[in-house]
C-alpha positions in Angstrom: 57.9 52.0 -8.3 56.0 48.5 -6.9 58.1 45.3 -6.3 57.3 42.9 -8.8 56.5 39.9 -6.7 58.2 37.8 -9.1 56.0 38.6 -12.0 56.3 40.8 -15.1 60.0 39.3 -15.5 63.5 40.1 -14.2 63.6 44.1 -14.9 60.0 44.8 -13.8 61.3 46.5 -11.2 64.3 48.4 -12.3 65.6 49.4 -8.6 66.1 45.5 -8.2 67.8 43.9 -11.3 68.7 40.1 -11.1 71.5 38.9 -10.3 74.4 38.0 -12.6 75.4 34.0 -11.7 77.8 33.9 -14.3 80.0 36.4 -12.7 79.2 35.4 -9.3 81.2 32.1 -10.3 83.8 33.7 -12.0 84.7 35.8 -8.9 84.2 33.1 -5.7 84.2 29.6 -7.6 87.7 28.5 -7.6 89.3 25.2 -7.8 91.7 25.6 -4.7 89.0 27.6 -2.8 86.2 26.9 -0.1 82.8 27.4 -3.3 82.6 24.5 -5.5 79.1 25.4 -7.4 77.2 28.0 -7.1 73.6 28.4 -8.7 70.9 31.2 -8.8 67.4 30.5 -8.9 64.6 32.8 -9.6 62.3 31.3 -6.8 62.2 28.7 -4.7 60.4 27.4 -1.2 63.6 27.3 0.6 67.1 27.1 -0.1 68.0 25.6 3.3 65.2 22.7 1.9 67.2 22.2 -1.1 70.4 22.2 -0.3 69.6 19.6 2.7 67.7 17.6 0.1 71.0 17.1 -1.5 73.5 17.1 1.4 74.7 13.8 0.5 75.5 14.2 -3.0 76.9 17.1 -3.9 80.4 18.1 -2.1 81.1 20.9 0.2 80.7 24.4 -0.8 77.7 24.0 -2.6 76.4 27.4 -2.9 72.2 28.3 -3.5 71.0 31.7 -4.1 67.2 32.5 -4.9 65.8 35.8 -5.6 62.7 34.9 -4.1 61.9 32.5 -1.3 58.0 31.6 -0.7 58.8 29.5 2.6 61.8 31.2 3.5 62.1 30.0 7.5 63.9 31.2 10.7 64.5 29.8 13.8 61.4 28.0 15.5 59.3 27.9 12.1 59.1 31.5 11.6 58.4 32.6 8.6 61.2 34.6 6.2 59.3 36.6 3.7 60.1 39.1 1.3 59.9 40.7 -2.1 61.7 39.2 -5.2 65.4 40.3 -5.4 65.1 42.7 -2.8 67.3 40.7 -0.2 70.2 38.3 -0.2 68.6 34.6 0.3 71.5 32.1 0.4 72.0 28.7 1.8 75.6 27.1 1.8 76.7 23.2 2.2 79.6 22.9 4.7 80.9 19.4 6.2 83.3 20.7 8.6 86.0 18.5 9.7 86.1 19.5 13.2 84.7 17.7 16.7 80.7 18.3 16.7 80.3 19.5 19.6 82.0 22.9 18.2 79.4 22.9 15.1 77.1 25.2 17.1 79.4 28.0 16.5 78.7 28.1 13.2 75.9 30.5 13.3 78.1 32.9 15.0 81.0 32.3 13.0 78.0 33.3 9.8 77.0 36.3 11.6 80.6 37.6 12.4 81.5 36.9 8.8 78.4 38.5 7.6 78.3 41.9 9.4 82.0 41.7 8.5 81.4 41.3 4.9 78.7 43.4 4.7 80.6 46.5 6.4 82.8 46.7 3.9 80.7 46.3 1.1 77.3 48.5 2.0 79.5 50.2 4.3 77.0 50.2 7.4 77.7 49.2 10.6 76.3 46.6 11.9 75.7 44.4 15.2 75.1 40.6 16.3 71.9 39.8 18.4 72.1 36.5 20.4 72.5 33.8 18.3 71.7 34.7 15.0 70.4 38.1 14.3 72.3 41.3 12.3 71.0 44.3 13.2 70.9 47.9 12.0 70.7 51.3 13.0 67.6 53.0 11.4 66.9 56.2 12.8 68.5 56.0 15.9 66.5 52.8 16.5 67.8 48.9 16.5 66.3 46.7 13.7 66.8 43.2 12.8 68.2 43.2 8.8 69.3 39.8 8.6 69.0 36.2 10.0 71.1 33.1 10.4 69.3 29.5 10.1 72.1 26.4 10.4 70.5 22.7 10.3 71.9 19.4 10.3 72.1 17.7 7.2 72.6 14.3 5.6 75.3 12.1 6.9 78.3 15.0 7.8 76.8 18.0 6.9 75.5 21.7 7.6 73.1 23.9 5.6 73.7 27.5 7.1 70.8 29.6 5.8 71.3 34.1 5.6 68.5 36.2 4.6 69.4 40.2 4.2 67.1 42.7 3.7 68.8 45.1 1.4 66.2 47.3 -0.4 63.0 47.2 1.8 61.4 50.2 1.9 59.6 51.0 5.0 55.7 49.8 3.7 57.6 46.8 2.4 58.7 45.6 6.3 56.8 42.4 7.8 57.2 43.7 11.2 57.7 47.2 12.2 61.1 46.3 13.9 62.1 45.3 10.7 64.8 47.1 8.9 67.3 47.1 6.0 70.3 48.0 4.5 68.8 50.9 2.1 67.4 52.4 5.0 70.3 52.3 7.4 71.8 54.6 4.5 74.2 51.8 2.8 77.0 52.8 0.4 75.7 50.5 -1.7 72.9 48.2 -2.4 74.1 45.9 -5.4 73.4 42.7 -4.4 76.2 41.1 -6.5 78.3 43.1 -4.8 77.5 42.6 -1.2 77.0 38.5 -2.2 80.7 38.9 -2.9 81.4 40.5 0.1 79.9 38.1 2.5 80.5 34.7 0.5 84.4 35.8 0.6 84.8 36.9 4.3 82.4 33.4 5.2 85.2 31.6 3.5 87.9 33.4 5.7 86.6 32.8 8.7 85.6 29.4 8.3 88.3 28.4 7.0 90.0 29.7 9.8 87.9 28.1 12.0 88.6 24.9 10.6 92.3 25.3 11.0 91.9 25.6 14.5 89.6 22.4 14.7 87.1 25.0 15.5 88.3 26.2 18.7 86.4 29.5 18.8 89.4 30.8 20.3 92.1 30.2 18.7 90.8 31.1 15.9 89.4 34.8 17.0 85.7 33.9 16.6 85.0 34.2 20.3 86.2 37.3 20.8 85.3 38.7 17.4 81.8 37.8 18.0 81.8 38.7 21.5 83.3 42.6 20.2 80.0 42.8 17.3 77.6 41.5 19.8 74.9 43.9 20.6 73.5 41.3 23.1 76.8 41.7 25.5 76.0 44.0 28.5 72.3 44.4 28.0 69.5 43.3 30.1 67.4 40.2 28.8 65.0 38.3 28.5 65.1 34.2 27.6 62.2 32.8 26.6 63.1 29.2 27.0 62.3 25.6 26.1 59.3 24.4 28.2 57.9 27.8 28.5 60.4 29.1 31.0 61.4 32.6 31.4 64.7 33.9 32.8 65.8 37.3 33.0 69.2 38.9 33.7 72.0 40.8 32.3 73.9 39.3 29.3 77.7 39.0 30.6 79.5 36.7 28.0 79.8 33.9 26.0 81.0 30.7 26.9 83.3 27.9 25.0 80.4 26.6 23.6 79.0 29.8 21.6 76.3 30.1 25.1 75.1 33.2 26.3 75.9 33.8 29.9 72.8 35.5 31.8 74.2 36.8 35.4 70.3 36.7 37.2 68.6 38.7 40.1 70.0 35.8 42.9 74.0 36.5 41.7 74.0 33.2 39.8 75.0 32.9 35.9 72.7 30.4 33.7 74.4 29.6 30.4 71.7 29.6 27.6 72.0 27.3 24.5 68.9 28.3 22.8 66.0 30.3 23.2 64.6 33.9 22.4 66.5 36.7 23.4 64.6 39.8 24.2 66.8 42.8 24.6 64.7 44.6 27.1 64.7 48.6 27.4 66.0 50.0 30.6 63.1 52.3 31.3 61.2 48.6 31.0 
């Protein structure tokens, strides 16, 4: 069976069916809790672009789901494509009351809740890449599943962006490294399910995060995200602002979410953004 592309109507392909809002709000939309609205729409350039459109008017914990995004972005412009309702595509609104200079652990605190939430509901393992890639195990082999966007937003806020693959077949990948939950062999693929999962274990650990004015270690982010991360212990390569390349082995994160490269000289050069290569040992 073909994906529909967003045509032919929700059930045109029967392997994805749309997602139920209605219940979606009745099981994370509460009036004590983190999700004040949440809204599905069939398609949509980007629901980091909307919700930031909005930022100032619409209160933290605004939640937007599309089944289809058609300028779906990553980190430096990159582009996020995929078929309709055959991945997760959410953006949340969060305005977190802690010092900003701790906000750039909120991509990290999204990937540790994410590969958390998703482990229990898909039941596969999976692993952080350096800063905000979840990777899977297909075949023995690493492939990126998932991405984490987080932008500044309006006076006070965040817009943290998560695109999963969850039924891409293999002649449905953008990239060959691609890869997905339905072929890392997941328990289960119901999307309503596993939007459940990770909404609710976001809202644990940012909320615990928040109670400890976003110290990443007091509140276990650190070294919960240093314990998922596939990036720890590897050999690298940082392809850096200005064109500059650096190359060394990833050691650890620092108090600021950075990754710690210890180089060929025996210095360490703490990284705040750039593209990690995990480079093969036989490389």
């Amino acid at each position: 069976m073909t994906s529909s592309h967003g045509s032919g109507g929700p059930w045109s392909d029967l392997d994805r069916p749309p997602l139920n809002a209605a219940a979606l709000r009745r099981a994370l939309v509460f009036p004590d809790g983190l999700w004040t609205s949440l809204d599905v729409v069939a398609t949509t350039g980007s629901t980091n672009s909307d919700l930031a459109a909005r930022a100032d008017e619409l209160p933290e914990g605004a939640v937007l789901v599309a089944e289809e995004q058609t300028k779906g972005r990553g980190r430096l412009d990159r582009s996020w494509v995929a078929p309709a309702r055959s991945g997760i595509f959410v953006s949340v609104l969060l305005k977190p009351d802690v010092p900003v200079h701790r906000w750039g652990w909120l991509p990290l605190l999204t990937g540790v809740a994410a590969a958390t939430g998703l482990a229990k509901a898909a039941g596969v393992d999976l692993s952080l890449k350096w800063p905000n890639d979840l990777l899977v195990s297909v075949g023995g082999e690493e492939r990126k599943t998932g991405g984490i966007l987080a932008e500044r937003a309006g006076e006070d806020a965040v817009v943290v962006g998560l695109g999963i693959n969850v039924t891409l077949r293999e002649d449905e990948l953008p990239v060959p490294a691609a890869g997905s939950l339905l072929l890392a062999n997941a328990i289960s693929t119901d999307r309503d399910t596993l939007v459940r999962g990770v909404l609710r274990s976001l809202e644990h650990w940012y909320g615990e995060w928040v109670r400890a004015d976003g110290d990443p270690v007091a509140s276990g982010l650190q070294a919960t995200y240093a314990a998922g991360c596939a990036t720890l212990g590897r050999r690298v390569r940082a392809e850096l602002p200005g064109e500059r390349m650096l190359e060394g082995e990833a050691v650890a994160l620092d108090g600021d979410g950075r990754l710690v490269v210890a180089t060929e000289g025996g210095g360490t050069e703490a990284v705040a953004a750039g593209d990690i290569v995990h480079v093969r040992a036989d490389s």
